[in-house]
C-alpha positions in Angstrom: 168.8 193.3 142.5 167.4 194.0 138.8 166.8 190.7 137.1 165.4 191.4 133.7 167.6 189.5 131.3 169.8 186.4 132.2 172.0 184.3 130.8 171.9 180.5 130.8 175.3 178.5 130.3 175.4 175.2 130.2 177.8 172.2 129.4 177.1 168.9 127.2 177.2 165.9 129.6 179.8 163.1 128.7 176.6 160.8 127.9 175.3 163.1 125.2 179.0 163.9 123.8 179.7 160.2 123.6 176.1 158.5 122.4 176.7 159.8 118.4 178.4 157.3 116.5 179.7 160.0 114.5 181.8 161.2 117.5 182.9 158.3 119.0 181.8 155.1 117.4 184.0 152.9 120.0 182.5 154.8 123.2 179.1 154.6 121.3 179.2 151.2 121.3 180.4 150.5 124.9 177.7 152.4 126.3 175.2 150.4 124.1 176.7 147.5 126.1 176.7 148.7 129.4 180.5 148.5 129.3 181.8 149.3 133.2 184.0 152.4 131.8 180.4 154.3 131.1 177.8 152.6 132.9 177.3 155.9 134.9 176.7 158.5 132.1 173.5 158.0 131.2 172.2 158.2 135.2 174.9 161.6 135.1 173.0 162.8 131.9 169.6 162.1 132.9 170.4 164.7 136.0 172.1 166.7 134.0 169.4 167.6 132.1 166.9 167.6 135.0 168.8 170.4 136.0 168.9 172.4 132.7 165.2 172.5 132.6 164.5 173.5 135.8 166.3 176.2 135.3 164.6 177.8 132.4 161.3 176.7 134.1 161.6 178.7 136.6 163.0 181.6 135.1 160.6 181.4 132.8 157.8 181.2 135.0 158.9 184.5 136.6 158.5 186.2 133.4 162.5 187.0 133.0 163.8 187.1 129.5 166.7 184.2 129.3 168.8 183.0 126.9 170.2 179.6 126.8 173.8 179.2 125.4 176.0 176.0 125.3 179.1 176.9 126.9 181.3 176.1 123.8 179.7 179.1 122.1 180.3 181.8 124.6 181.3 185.0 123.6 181.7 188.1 126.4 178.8 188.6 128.3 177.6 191.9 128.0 173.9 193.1 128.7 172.6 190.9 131.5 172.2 191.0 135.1 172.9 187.5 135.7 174.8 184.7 134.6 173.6 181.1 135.5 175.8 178.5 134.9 174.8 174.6 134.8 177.5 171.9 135.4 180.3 172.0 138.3 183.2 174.7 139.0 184.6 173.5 135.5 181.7 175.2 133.6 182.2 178.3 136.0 185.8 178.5 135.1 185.0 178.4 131.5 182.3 181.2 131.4 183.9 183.0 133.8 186.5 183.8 130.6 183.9 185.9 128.7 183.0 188.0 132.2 184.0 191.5 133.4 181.6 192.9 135.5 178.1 190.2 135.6 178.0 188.3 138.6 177.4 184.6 138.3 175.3 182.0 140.1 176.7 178.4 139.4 173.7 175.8 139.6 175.4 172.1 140.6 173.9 169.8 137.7 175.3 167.0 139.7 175.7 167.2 143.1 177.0 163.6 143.6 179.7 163.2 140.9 180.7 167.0 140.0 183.2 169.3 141.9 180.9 172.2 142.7 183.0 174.3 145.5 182.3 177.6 143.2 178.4 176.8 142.9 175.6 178.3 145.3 172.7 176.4 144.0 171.7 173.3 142.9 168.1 171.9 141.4 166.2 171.3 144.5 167.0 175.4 145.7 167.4 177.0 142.6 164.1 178.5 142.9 164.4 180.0 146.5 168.3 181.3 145.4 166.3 183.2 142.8 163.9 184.6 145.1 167.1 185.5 147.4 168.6 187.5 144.1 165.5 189.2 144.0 165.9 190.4 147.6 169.4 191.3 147.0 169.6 188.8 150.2 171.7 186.0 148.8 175.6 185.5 149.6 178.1 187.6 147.2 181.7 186.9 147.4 184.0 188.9 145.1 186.9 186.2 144.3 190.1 187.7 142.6 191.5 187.1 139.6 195.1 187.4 137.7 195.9 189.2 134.7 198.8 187.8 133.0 200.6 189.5 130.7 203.0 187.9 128.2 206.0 189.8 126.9 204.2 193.0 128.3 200.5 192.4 126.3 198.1 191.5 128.5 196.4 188.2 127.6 192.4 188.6 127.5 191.4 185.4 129.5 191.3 186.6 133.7 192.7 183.6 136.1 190.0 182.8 138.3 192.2 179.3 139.2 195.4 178.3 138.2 197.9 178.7 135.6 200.4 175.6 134.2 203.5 176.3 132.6 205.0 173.2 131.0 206.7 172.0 127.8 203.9 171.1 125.5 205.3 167.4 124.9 204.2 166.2 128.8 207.5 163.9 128.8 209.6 166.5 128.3 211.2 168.9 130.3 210.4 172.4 131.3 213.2 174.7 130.9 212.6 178.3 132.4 213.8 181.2 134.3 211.9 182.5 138.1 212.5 186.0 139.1 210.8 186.9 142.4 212.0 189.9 144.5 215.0 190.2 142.8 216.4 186.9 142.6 216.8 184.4 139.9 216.5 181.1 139.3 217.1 178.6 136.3 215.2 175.4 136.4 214.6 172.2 135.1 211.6 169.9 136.1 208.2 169.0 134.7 206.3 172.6 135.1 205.2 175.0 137.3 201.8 175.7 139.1 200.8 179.1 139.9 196.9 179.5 141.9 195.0 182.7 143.0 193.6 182.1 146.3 190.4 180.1 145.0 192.7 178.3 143.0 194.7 177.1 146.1 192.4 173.9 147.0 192.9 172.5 143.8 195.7 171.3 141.3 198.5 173.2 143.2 197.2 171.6 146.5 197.1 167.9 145.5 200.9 168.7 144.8 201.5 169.9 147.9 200.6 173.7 147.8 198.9 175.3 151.1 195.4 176.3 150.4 194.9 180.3 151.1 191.6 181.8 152.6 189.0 182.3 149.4 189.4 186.1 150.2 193.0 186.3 150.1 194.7 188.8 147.9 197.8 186.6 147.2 198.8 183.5 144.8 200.8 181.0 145.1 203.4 179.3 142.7 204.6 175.7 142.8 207.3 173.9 140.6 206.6 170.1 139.7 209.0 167.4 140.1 212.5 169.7 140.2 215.1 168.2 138.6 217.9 169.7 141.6 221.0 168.4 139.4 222.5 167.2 142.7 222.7 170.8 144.2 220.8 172.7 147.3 221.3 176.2 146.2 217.6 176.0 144.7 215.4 178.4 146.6 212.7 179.2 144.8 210.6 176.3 144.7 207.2 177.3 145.9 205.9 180.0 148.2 203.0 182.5 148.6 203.4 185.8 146.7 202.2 189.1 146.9 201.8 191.4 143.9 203.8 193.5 144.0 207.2 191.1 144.3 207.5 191.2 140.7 207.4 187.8 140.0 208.2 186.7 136.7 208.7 183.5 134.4 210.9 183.6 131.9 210.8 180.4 129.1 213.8 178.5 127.7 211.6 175.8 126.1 211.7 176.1 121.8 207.7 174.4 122.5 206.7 175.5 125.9 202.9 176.7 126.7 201.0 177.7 129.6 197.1 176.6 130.5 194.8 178.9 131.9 192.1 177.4 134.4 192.6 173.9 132.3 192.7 172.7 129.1 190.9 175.0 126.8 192.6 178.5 127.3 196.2 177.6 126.2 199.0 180.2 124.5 202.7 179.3 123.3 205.2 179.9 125.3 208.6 180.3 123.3 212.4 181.0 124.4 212.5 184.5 125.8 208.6 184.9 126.3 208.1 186.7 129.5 204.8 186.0 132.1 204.2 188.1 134.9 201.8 188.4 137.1 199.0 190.9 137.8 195.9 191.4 139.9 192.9 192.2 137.9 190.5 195.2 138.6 187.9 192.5 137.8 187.0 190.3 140.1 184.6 187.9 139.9 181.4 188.0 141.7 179.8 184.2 142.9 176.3 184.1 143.9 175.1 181.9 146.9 179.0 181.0 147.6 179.2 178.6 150.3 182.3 178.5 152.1 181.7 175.3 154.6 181.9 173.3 151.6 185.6 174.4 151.0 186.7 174.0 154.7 185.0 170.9 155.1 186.5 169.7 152.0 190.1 171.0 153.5 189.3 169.4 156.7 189.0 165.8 155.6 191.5 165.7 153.4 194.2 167.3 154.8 193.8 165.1 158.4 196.8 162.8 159.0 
């Protein structure tokens, strides 16, 4: 594999965000005391960091032009023949926004306290998972993503994840419309969940989804909490979805939204909006993906 230009991602650990008394005078000060709440940052930060420059060491040492880009000022990639990402799967899922067609190596800043089921490397291989890219020898897994489109206009941001659909006041209930193979539903609970299947061990399955093989090509939706009204004539509630049973949402909330892959991606969602559900031509290709980490994950926690 060609590997003349890459880009570096990373994140800002919670330690650095929160040790400026500009930002957060009150978390300043209970890290100056040791307070219990953030005790752990600055260890967190320290191998954080550790990781960071490693990683442009050892690019750098191999004579490959890099440049180094927080991850709050993405823009799309273009150009390079490798993204490297520092952090956990939350750092891939941002970057992964502002990617088409560049494949991406996560690098796990923090093995012990970061989710990291998307990452293939962390700082103690990064160099040998580099020498594997070279050698076009390392694991690729091309992991699908949906394209939403909202009243017919496709929205720009690819799910690699999930998707929440919920009033924008949490307390408040959803109010919305499910068509899926010709039927229709109106409901009324506290959202919905809808996963791709790398999406499927996360949010959607700590609410009781069913987690789907990484290489699956369908989704899955969920709805949170239904409110049933004191009737059984509810069907759809959850279930596994291909694309092409046109399935739909249809909002009847004045302040509704939906999230894309978390907090940061986030569009209104207004009476009479329309979502449905596509599968991109752009998948996303993960460097060094391990997949024992998932199913050992799955195992233990879904033992009785």
């Amino acid at each position: 594999m060609k590997l003349e230009k890459v880009l570096v991602v990373y994140k800002r650990s919670t330690f650095d965000l929160y040790n400026n008394e500009e930002y957060n005078p009150e978390v300043k000060k209970l890290i100056d005391e040791g307070h219990i709440a953030v005790k752990s940052l600055k260890d967190s930060h320290d191998v954080h960091q550790m990781t960071v420059d490693t990683i442009i060491e050892v690019l750098s040492h191999k004579g490959i032009h890099l440049d180094v880009i927080f991850r709050g000022d993405l823009k799309p990639v273009e150009n390079y023949d490798l993204v490297v990402t520092t952090g956990g799967d939350g750092t891939i899922l941002e970057t992964s926004k502002y990617i088409k067609n560049t494949p991406i190596l996560g690098v796990n800043s923090d093995p012990v306290g970061s989710v990291g089921f998307f990452t293939g490397a962390t700082k103690d291989d990064f160099e040998s998972k580099i020498e594997q890219v070279f050698s076009n020898t390392i694991n690729k897994l091309d992991i699908n993503r949906i394209l939403l489109k909202l009243n017919n206009q496709p929205i720009k941001e690819l799910v690699l994840n999930d998707i929440l659909i919920t009033h924008s006041i949490p307390a408040a209930t959803s109010r919305y419309i499910i068509r899926l193979k010709g039927a229709e539903e109106s409901h009324r609970s506290s959202g919905i969940w809808i996963s791709t299947a790398a999406g499927s061990t996360a949010a959607i399955r700590s609410a009781g989804g069913i987690p789907l093989p990484i290489d699956s090509d369908q989704f899955q939706y969920l709805v949170r909490e239904f409110y049933d009204r004191g009737s059984k004539k509810y069907f759809l509630l959850g279930g596994i979805c291909d694309f092409i049973d046109n399935f739909e949402i249809i909002s009847q909330m004045r302040l509704g939204r939906f999230y894309i892959d978390g907090p940061f991606f986030e569009y209104p969602f207004t009476v009479g909006d329309i979502l449905t559900f596509q599968k991109s031509e752009f998948p996303l290709t993960i460097l060094g993906f391990d997949n024992s980490k998932r199913e050992a994950f799955l195992k233990t926690h879904t033992q009785k």
